[in-house]
Structure formats: C-alpha cells, structure tokens
N, CA, C and O atoms as a Maestro MAE file, in Angstrom:
{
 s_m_m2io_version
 :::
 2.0.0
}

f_m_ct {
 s_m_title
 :::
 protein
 m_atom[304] {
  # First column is atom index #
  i_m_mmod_type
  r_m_x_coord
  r_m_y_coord
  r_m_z_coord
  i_m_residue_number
  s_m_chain_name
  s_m_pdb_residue_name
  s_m_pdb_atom_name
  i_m_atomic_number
  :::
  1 25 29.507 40.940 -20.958 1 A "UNK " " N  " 7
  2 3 29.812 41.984 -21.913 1 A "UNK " " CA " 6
  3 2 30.452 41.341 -23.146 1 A "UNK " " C  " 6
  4 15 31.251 40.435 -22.905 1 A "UNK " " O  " 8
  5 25 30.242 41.648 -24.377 2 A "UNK " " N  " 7
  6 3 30.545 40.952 -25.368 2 A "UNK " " CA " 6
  7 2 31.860 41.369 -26.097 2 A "UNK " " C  " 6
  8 15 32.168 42.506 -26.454 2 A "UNK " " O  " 8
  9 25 32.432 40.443 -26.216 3 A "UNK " " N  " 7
  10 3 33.840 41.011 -27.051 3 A "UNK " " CA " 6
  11 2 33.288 41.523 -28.078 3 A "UNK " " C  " 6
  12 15 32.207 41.268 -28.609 3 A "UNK " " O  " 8
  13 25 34.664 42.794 -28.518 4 A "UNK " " N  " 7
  14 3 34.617 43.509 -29.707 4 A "UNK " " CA " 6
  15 2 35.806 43.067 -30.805 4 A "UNK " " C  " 6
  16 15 36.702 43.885 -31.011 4 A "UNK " " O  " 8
  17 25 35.822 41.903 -31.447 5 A "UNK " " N  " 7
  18 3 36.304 41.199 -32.117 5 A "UNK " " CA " 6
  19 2 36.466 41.676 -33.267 5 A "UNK " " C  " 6
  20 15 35.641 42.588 -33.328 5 A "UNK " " O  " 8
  21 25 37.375 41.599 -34.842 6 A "UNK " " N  " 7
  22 3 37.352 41.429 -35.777 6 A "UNK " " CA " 6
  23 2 36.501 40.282 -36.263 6 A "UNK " " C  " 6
  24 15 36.877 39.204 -35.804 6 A "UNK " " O  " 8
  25 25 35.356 40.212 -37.146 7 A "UNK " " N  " 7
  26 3 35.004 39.125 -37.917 7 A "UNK " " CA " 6
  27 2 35.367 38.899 -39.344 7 A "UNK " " C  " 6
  28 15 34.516 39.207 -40.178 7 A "UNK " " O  " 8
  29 25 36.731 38.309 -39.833 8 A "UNK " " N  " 7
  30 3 36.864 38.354 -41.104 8 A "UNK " " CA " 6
  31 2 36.296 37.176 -41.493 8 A "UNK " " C  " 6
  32 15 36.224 36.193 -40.756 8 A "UNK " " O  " 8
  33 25 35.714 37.242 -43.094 9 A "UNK " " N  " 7
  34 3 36.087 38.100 -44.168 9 A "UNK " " CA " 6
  35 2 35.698 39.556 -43.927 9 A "UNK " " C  " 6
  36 15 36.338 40.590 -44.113 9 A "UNK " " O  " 8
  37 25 34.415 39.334 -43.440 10 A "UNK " " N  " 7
  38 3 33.657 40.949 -43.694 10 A "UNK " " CA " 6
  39 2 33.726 41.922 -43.072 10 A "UNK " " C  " 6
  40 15 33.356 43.032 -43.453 10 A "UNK " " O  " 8
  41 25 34.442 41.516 -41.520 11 A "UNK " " N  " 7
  42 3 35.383 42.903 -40.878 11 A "UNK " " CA " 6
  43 2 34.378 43.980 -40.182 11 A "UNK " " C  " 6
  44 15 34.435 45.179 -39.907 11 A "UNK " " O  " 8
  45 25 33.321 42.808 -40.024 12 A "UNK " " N  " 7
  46 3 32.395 43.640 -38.479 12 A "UNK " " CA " 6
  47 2 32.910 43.182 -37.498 12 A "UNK " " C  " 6
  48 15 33.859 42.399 -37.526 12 A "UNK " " O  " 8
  49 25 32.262 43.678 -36.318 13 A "UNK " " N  " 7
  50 3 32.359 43.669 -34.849 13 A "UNK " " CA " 6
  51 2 31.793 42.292 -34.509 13 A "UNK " " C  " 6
  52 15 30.713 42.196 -35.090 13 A "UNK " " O  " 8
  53 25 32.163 40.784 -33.561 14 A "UNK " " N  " 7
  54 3 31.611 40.118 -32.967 14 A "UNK " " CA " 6
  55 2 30.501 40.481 -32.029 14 A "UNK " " C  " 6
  56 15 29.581 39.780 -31.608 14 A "UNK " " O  " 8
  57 25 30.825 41.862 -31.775 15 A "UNK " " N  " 7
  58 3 30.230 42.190 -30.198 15 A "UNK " " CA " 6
  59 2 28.871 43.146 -30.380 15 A "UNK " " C  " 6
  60 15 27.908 43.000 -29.627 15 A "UNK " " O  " 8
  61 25 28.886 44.174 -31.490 16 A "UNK " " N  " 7
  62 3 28.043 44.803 -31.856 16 A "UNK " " CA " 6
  63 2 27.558 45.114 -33.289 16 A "UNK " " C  " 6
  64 15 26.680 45.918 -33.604 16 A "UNK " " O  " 8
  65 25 28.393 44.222 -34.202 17 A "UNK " " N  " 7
  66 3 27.708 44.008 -35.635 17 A "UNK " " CA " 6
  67 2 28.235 45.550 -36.689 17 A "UNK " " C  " 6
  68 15 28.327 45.926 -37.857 17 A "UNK " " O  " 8
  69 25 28.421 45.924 -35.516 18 A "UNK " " N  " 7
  70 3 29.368 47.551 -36.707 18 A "UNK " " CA " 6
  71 2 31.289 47.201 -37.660 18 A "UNK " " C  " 6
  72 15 32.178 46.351 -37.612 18 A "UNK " " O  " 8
  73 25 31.087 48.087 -38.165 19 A "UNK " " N  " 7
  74 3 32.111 47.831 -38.801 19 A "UNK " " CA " 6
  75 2 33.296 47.811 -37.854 19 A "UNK " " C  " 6
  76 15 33.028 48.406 -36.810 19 A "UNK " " O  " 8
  77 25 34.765 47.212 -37.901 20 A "UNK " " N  " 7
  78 3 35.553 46.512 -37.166 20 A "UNK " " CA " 6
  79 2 36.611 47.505 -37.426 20 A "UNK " " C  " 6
  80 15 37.042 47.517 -38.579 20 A "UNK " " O  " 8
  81 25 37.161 48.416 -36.507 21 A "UNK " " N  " 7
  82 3 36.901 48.782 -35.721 21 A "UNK " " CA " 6
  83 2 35.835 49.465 -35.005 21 A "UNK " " C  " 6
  84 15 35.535 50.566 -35.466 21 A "UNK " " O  " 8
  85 25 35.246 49.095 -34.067 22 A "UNK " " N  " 7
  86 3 34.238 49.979 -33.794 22 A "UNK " " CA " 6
  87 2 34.437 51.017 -32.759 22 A "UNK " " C  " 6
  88 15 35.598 51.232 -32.410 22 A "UNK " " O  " 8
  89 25 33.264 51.845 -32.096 23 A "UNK " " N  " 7
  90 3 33.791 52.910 -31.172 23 A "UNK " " CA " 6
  91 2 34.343 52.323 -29.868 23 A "UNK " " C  " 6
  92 15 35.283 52.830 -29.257 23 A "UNK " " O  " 8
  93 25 33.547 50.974 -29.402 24 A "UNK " " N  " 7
  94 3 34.006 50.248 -28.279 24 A "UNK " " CA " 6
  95 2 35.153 49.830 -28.123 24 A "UNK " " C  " 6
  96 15 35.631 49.642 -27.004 24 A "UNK " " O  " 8
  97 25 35.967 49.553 -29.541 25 A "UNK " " N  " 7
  98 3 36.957 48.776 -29.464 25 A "UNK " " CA " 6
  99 2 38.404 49.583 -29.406 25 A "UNK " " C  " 6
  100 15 39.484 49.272 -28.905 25 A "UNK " " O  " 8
  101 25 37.935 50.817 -30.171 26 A "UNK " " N  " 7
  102 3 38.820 51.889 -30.261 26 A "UNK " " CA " 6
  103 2 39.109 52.298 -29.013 26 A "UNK " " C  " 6
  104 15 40.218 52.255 -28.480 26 A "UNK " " O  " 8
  105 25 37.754 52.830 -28.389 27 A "UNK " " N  " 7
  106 3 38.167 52.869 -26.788 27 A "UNK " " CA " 6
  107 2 39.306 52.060 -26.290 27 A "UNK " " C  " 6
  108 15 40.355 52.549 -25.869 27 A "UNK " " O  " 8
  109 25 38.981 50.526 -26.379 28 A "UNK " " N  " 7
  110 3 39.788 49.666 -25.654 28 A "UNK " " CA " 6
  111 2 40.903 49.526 -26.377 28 A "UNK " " C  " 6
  112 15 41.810 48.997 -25.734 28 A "UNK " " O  " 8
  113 25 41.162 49.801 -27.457 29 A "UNK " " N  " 7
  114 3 42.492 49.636 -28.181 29 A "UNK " " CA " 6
  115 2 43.331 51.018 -27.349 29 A "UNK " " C  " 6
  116 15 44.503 51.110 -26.987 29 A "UNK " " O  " 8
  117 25 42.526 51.702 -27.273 30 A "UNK " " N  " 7
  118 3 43.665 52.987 -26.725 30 A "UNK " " CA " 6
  119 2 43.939 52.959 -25.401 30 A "UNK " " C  " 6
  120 15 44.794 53.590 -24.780 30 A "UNK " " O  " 8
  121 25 43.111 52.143 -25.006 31 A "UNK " " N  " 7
  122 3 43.282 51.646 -23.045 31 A "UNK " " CA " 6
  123 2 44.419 51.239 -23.261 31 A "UNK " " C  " 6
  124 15 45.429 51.852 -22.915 31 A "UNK " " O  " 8
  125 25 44.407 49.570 -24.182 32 A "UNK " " N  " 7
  126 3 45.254 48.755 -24.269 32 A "UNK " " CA " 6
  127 2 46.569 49.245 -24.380 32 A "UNK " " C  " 6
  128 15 47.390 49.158 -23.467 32 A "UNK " " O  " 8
  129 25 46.776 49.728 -25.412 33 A "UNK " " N  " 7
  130 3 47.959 50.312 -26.185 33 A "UNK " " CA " 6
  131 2 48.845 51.310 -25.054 33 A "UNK " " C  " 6
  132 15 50.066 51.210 -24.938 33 A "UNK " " O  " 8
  133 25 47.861 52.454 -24.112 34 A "UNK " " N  " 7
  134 3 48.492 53.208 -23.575 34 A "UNK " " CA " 6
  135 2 49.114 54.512 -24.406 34 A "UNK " " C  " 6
  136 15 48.357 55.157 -25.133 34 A "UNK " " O  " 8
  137 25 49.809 54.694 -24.341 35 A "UNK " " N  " 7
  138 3 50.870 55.901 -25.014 35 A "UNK " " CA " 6
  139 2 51.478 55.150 -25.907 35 A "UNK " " C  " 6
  140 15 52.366 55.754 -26.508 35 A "UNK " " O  " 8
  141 25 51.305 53.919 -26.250 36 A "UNK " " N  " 7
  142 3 52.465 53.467 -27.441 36 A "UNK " " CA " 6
  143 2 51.656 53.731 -28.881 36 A "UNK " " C  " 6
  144 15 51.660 52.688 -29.535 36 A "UNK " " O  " 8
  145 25 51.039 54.702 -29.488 37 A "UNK " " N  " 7
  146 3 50.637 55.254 -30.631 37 A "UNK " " CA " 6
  147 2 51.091 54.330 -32.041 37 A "UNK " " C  " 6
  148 15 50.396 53.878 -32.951 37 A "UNK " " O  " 8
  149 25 52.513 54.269 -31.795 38 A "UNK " " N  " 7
  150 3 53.159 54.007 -33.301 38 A "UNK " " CA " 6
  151 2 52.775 52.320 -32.761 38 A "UNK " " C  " 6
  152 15 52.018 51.700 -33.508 38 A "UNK " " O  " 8
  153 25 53.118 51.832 -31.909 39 A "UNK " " N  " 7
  154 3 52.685 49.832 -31.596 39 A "UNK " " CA " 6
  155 2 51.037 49.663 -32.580 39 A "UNK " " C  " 6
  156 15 50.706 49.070 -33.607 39 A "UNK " " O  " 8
  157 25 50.312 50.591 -31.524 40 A "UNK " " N  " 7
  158 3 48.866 50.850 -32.310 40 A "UNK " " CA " 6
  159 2 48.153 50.867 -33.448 40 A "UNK " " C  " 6
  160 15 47.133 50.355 -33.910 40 A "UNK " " O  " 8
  161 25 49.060 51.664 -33.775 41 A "UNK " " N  " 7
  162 3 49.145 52.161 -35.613 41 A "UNK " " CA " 6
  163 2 49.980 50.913 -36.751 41 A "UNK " " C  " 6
  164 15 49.743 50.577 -37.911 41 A "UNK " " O  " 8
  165 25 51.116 50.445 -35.648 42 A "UNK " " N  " 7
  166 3 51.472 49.131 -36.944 42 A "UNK " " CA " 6
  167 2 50.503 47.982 -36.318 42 A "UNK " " C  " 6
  168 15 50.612 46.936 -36.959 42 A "UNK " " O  " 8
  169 25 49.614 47.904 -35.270 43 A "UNK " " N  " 7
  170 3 49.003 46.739 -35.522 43 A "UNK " " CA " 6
  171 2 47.840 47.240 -36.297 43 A "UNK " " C  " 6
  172 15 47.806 46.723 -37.414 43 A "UNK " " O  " 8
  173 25 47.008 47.964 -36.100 44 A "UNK " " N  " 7
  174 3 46.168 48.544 -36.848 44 A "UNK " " CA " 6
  175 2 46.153 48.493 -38.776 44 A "UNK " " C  " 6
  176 15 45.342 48.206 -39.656 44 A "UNK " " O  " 8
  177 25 47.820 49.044 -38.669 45 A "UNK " " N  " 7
  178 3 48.317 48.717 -40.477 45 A "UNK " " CA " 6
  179 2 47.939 47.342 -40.495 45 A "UNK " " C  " 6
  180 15 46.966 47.047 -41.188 45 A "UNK " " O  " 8
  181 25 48.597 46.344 -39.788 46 A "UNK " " N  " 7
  182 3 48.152 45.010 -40.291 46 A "UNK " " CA " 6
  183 2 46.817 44.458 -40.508 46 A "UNK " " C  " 6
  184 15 46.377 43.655 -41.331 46 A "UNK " " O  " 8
  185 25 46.268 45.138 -39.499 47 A "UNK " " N  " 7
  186 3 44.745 44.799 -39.518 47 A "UNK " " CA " 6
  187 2 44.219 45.530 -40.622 47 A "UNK " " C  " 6
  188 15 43.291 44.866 -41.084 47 A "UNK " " O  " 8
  189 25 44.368 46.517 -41.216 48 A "UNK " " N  " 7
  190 3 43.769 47.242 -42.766 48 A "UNK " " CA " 6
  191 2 44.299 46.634 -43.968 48 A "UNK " " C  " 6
  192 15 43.514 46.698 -44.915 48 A "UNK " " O  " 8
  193 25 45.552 45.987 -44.239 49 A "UNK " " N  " 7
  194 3 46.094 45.084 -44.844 49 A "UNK " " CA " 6
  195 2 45.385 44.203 -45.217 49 A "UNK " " C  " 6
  196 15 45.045 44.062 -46.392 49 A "UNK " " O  " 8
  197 25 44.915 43.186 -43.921 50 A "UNK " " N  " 7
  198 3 44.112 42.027 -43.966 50 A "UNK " " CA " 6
  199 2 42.606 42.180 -44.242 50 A "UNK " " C  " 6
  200 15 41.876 41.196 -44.366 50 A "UNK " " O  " 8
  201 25 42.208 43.323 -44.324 51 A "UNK " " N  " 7
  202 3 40.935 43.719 -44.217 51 A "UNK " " CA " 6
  203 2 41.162 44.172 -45.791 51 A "UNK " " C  " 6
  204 15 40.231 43.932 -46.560 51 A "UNK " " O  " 8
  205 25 42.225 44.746 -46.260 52 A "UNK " " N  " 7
  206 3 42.203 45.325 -47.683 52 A "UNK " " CA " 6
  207 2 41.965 43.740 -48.953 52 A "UNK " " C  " 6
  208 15 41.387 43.861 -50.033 52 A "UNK " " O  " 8
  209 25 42.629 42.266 -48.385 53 A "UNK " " N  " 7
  210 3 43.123 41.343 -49.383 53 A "UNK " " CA " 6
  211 2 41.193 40.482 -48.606 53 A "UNK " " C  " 6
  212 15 40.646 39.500 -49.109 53 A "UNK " " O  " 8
  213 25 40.688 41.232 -47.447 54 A "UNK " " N  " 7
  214 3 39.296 40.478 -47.602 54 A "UNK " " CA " 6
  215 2 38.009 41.651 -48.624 54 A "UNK " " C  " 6
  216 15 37.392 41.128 -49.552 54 A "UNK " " O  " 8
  217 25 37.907 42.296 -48.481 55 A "UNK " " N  " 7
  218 3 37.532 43.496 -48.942 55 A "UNK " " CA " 6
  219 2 37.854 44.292 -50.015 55 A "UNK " " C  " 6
  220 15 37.940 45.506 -49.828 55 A "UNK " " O  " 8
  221 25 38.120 43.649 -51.522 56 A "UNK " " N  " 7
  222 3 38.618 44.361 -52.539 56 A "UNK " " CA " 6
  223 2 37.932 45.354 -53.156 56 A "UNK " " C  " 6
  224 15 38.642 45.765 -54.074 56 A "UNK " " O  " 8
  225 25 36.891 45.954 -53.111 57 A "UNK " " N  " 7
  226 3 36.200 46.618 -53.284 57 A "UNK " " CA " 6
  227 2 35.739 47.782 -52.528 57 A "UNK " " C  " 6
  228 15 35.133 48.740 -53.009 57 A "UNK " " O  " 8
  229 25 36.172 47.577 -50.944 58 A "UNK " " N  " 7
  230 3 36.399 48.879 -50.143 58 A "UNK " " CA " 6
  231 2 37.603 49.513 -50.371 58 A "UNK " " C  " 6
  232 15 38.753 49.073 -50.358 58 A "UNK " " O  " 8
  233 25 36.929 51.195 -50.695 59 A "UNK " " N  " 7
  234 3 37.873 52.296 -51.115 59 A "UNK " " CA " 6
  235 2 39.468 52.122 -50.372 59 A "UNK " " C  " 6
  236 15 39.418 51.447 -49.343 59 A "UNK " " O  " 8
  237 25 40.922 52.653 -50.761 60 A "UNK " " N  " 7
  238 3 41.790 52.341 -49.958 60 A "UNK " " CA " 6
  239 2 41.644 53.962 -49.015 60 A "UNK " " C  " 6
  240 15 42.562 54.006 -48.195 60 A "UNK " " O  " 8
  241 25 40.947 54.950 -48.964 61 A "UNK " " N  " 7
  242 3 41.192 56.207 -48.461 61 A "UNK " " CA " 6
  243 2 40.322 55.836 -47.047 61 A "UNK " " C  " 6
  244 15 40.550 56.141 -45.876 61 A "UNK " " O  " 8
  245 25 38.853 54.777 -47.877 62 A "UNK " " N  " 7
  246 3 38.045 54.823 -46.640 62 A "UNK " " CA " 6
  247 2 38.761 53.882 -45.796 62 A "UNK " " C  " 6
  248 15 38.681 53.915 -44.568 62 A "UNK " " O  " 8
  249 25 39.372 53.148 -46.363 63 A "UNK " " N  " 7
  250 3 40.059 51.629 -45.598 63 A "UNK " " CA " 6
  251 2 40.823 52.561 -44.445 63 A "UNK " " C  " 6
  252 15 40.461 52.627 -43.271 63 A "UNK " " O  " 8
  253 25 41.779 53.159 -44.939 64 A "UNK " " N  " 7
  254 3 42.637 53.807 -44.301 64 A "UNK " " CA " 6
  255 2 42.164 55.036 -43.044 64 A "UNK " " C  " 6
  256 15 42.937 55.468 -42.189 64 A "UNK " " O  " 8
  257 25 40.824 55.406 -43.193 65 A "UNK " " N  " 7
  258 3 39.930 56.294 -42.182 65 A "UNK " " CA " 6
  259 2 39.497 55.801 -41.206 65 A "UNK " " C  " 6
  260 15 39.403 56.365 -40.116 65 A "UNK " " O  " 8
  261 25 38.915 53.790 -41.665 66 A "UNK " " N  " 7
  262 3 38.041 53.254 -40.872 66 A "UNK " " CA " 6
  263 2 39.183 52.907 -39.840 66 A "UNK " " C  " 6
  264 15 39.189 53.310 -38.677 66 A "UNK " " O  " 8
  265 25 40.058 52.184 -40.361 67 A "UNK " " N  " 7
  266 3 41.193 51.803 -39.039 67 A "UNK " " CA " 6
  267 2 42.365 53.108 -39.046 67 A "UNK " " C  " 6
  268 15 43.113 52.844 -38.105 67 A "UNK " " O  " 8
  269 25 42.646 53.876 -39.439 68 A "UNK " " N  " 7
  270 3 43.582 54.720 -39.059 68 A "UNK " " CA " 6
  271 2 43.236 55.933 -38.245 68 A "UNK " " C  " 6
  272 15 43.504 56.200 -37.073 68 A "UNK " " O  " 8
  273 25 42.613 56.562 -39.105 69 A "UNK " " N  " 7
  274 3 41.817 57.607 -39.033 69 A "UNK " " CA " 6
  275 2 41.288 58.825 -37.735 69 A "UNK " " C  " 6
  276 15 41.162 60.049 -37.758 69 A "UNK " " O  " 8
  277 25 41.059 57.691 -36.580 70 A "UNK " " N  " 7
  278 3 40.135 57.688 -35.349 70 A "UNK " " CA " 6
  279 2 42.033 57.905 -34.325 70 A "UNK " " C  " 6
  280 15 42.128 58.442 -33.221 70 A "UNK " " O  " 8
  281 25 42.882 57.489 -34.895 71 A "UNK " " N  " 7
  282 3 43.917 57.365 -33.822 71 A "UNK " " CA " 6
  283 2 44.181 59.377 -33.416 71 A "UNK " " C  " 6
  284 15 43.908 60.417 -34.015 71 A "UNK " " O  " 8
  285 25 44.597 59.156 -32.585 72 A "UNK " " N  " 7
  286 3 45.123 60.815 -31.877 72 A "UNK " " CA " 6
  287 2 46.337 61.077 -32.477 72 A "UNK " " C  " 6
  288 15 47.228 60.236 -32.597 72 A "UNK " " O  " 8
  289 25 46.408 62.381 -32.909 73 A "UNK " " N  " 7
  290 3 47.498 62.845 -33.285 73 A "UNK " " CA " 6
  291 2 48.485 63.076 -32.312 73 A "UNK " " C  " 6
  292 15 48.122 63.365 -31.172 73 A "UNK " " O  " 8
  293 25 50.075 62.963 -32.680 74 A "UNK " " N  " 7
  294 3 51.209 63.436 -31.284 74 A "UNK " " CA " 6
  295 2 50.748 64.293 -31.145 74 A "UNK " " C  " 6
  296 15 49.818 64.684 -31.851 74 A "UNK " " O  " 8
  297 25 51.243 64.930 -30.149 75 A "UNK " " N  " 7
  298 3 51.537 66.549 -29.503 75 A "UNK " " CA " 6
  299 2 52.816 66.650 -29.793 75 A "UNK " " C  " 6
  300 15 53.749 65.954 -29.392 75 A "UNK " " O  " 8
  301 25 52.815 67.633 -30.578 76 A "UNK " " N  " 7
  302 3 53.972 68.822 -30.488 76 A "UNK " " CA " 6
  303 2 54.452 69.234 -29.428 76 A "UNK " " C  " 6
  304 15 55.307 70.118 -29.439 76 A "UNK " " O  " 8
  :::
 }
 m_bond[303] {
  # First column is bond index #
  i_m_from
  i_m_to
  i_m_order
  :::
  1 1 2 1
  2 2 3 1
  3 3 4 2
  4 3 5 1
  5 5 6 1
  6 6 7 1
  7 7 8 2
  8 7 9 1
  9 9 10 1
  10 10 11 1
  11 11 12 2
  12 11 13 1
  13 13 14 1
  14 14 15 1
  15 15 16 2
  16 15 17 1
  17 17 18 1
  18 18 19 1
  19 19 20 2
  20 19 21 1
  21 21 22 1
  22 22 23 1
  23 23 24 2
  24 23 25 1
  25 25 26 1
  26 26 27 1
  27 27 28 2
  28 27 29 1
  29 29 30 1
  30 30 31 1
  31 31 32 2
  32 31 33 1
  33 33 34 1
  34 34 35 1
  35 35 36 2
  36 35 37 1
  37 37 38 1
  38 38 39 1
  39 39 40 2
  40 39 41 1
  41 41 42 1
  42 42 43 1
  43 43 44 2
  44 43 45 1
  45 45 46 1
  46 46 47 1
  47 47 48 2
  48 47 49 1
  49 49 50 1
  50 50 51 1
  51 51 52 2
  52 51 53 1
  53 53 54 1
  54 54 55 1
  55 55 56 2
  56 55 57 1
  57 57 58 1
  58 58 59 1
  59 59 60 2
  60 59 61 1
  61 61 62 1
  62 62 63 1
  63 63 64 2
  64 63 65 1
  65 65 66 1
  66 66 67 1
  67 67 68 2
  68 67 69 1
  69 69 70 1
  70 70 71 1
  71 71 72 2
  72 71 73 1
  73 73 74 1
  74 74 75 1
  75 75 76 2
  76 75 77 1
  77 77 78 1
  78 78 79 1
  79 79 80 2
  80 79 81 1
  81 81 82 1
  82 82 83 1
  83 83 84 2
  84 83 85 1
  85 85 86 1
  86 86 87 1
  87 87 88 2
  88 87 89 1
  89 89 90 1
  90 90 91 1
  91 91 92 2
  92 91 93 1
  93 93 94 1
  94 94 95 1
  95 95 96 2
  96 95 97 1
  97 97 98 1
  98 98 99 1
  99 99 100 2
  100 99 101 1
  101 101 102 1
  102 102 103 1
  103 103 104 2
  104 103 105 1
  105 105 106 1
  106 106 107 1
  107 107 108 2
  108 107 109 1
  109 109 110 1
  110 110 111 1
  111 111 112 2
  112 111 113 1
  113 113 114 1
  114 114 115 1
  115 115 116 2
  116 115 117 1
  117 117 118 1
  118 118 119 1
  119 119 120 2
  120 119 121 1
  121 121 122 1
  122 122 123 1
  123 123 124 2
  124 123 125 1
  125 125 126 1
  126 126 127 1
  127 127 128 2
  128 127 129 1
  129 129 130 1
  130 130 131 1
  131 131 132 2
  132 131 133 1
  133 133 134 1
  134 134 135 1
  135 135 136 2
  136 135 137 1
  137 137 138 1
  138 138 139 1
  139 139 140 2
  140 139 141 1
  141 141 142 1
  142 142 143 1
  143 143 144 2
  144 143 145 1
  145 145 146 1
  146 146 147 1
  147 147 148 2
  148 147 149 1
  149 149 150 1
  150 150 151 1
  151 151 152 2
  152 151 153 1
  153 153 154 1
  154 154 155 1
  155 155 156 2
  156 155 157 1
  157 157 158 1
  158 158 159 1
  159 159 160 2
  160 159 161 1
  161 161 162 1
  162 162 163 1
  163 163 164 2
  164 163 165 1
  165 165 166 1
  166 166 167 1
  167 167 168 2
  168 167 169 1
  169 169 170 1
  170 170 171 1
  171 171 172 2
  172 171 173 1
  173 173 174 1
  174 174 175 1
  175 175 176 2
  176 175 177 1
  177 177 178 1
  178 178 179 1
  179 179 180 2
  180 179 181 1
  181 181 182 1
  182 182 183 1
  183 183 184 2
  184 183 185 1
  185 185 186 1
  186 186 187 1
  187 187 188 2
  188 187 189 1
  189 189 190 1
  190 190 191 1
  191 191 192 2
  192 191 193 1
  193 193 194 1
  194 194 195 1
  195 195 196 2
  196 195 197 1
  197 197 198 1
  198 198 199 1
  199 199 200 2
  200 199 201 1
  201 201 202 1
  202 202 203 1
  203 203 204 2
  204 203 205 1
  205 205 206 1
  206 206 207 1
  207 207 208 2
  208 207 209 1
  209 209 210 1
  210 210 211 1
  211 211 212 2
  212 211 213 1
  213 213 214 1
  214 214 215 1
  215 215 216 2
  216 215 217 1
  217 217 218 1
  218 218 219 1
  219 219 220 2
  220 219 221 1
  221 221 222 1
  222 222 223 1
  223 223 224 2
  224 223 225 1
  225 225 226 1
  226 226 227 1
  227 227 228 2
  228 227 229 1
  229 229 230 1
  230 230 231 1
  231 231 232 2
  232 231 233 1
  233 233 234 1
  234 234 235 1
  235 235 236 2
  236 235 237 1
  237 237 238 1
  238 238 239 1
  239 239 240 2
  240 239 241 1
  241 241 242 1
  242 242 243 1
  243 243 244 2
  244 243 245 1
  245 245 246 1
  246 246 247 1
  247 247 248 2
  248 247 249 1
  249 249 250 1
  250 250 251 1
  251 251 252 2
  252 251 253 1
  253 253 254 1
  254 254 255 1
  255 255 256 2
  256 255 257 1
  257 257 258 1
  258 258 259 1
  259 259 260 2
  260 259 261 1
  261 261 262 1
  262 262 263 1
  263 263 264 2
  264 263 265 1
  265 265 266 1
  266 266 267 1
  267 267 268 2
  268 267 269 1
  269 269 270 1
  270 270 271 1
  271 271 272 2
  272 271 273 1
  273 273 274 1
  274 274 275 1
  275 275 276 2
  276 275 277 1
  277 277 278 1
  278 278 279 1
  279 279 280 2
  280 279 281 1
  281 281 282 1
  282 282 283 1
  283 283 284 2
  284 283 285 1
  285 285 286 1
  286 286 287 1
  287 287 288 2
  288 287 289 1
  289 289 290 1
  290 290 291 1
  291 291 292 2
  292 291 293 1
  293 293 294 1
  294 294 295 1
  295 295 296 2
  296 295 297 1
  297 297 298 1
  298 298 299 1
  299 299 300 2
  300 299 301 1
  301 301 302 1
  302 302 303 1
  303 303 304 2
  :::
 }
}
C-alpha cells in the first residue's frame, strides 16, 4: 500500500498523485491524531505555511480549504 506523503515543492500525494492532502491521508491523519483536533490543525498550519512559501501563486482562501478546511468541527 503506498504512502500518502507530502511531495514538496508541488504538494501532491507520493501515493496517489492528488493534491496533498488527500482523502486517504485525511482519513489517516484523523486516525492518527485521534481527538486531538487543535495538535492536527497546528500541524496542518505548518504544513499550509510550507506549502504557501512553495506555492506563491495558490490562492491563500484555497490554501487554507485544501489543508484546513476538511477538519471536523468541535461539538458544542
């Protein structure tokens, strides 16, 4: 089974060639992570960061959809 990697500069998937994060990885990021949401979300910030100073020309709203976006909201 193929890892679902970051490939920077260009910030596809090693594993399936889609953009980085992909649906596979998200899955496994939320396995990984568990209930820790906010751990998730600041590694995630870093990873849109690094993806923003490879990628100057991707929007910052879409930047912020492709890796933020997909996370679950708390419960109230």
């Amino acid at each position: 089974m193929p890892e679902h990697l970051p490939n920077p500069p260009s910030w596809t998937c090693t594993g399936c060639g889609r953009e980085w994060p992909c649906a596979t990885k998200q899955s496994q990021l939320l396995a990984e992570f568990g209930g820790a949401r906010a751990s998730l979300a600041v590694y995630l910030g870093s990873c849109l960061v690094a993806a923003a100073e490879d990628l100057p020309t991707l929007p910052l709203p879409r930047a912020r959809l492709r890796f933020l976006g997909w996370l679950p909201r708390a419960r109230l």
